[in-house]
C-alpha positions as a printed NumPy array, in Angstrom:
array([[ 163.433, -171.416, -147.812],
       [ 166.571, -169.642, -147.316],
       [ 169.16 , -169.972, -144.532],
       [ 172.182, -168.585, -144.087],
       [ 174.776, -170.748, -141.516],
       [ 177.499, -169.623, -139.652],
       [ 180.007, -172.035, -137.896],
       [ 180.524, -170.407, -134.309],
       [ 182.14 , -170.957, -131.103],
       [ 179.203, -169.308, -129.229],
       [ 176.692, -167.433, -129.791],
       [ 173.097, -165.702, -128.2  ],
       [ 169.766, -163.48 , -128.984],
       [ 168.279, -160.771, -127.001],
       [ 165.437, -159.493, -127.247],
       [ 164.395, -156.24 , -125.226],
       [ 168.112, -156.725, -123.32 ],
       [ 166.925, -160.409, -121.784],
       [ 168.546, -163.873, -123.572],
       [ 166.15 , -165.273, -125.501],
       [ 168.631, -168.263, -126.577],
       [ 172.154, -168.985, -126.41 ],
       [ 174.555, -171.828, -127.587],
       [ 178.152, -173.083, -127.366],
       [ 179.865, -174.676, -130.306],
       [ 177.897, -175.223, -133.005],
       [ 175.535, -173.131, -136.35 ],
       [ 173.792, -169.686, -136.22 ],
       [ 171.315, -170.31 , -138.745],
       [ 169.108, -167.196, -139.88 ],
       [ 166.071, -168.782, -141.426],
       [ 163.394, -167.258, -144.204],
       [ 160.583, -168.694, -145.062],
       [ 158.978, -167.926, -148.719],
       [ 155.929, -168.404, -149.923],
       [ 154.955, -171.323, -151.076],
       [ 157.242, -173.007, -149.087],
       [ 156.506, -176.496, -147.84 ],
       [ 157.489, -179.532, -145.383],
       [ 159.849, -180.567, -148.595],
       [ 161.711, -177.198, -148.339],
       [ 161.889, -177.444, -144.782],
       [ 163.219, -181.258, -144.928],
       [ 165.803, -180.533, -147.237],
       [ 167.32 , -177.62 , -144.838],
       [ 166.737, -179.818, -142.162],
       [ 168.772, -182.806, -143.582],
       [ 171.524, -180.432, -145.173],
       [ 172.509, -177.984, -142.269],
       [ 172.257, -181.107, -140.186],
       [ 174.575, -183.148, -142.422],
       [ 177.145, -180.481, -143.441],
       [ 180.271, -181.604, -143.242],
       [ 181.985, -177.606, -141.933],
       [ 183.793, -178.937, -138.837],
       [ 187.365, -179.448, -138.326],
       [ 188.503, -182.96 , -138.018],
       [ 192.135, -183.97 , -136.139],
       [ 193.693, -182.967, -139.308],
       [ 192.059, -179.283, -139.801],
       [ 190.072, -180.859, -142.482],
       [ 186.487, -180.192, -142.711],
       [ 185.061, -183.328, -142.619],
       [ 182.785, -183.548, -139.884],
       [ 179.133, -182.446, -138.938],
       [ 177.135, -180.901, -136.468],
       [ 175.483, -184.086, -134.73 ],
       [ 179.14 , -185.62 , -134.819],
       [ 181.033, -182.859, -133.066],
       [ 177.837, -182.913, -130.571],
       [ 177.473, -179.088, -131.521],
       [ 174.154, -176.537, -131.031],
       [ 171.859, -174.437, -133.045],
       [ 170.607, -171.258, -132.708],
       [ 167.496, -170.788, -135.206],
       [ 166.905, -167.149, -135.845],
       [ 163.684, -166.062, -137.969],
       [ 164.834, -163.588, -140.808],
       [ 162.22 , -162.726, -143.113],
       [ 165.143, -159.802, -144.611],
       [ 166.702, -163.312, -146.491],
       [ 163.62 , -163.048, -148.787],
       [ 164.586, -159.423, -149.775],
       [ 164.472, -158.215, -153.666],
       [ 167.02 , -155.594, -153.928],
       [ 167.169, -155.383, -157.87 ],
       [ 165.163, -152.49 , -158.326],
       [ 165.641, -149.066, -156.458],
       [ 167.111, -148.606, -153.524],
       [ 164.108, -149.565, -150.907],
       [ 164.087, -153.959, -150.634],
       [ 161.04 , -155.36 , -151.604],
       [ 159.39 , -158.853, -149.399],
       [ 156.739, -159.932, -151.324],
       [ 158.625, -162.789, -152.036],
       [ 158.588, -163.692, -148.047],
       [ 156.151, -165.734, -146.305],
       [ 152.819, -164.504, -144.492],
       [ 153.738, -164.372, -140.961],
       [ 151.291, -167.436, -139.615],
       [ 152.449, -169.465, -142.483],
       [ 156.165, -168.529, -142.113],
       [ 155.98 , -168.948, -138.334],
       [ 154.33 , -172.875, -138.308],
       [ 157.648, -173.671, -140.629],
       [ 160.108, -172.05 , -138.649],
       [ 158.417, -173.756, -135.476],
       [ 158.613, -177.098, -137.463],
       [ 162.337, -176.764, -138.202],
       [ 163.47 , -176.04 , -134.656],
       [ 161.215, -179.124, -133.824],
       [ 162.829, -181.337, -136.282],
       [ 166.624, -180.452, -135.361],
       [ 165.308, -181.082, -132.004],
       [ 163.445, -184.867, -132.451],
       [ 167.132, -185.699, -133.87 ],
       [ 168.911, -184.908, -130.451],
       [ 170.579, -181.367, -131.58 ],
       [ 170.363, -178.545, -128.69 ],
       [ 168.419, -175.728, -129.861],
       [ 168.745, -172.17 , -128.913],
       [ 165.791, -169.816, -130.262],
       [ 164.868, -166.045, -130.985],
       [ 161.717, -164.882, -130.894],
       [ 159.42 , -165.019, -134.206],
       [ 158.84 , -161.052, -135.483],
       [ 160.577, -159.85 , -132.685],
       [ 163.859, -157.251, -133.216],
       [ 166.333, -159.098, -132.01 ],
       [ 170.485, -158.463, -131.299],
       [ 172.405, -161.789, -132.517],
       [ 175.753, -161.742, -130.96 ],
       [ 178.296, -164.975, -132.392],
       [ 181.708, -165.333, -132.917],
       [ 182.409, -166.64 , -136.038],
       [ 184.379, -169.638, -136.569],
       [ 186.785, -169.733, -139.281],
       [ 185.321, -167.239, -140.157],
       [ 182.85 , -170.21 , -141.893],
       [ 179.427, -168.858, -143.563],
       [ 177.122, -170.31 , -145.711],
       [ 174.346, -170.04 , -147.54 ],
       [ 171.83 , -172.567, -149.007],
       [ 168.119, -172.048, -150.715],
       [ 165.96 , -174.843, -150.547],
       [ 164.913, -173.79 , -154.412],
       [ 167.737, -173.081, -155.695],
       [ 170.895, -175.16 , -157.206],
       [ 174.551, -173.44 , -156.271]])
């Protein structure tokens, strides 16, 4: 699994011109799902986005995390993260999850930020969407449930 985070001040998704989810303070996360992806993938995202410590503290220092600054999510679905642009100049997504498969662990994840008292704010799964945020910072971040930075 791949997300990429964005520390924000606010932030929503449209789809078709209507809100489809909107937050105040808090992460933009654009989620991909790969195959072979599992509950462990998802856990670890879960726990790490969750646990980042990317907020200011009294002293500017960033030292504090979502749940403690009482911030939101907004949990987009971005299969695009899964892209393989090495070859050519057309991205290939084999490497991405089927849809049904992709969509169950997406669901999951906004379930499991949820159970742990975050505010969630959602697109909608396979849908083209217009994300709209203002950056904070700006702070972005990316993290791969596979991989070791």
């Amino acid at each position: 699994m791949r997300a990429v985070i964005q520390r924000v001040t606010s932030a929503r998704v449209e789809v078709d011109q209507t809100v489809t989810g909107s937050i105040a303070q808090g992460l933009v996360v654009l989620l991909g799902v790969a195959a072979g992806d599992t509950e462990k993938d998802l856990n670890y995202l879960v726990d790490k986005i969750l646990n980042l410590r990317i907020f200011e503290d009294e002293e500017g220092k960033m030292n504090l995390s979502l749940a403690q600054i009482e911030g939101e999510l907004l949990a987009v679905s971005q299969f695009t993260l899964l892209a393989d642009c090495r070859k050519g100049r057309r991205p290939g997504f084999s490497a991405a999850a089927p849809p049904e498969s992709a969509r169950q662990l997406y669901d999951l994840f906004v379930d499991q930020v949820r159970q742990r008292g975050i505010t969630v704010g959602c697109g909608v799964f396979q849908a083209d969407m217009q994300v709209h945020l203002v950056n904070d910072g700006p702070v972005t971040m990316m993290l791969d449930s596979r991989k070791e930075f």
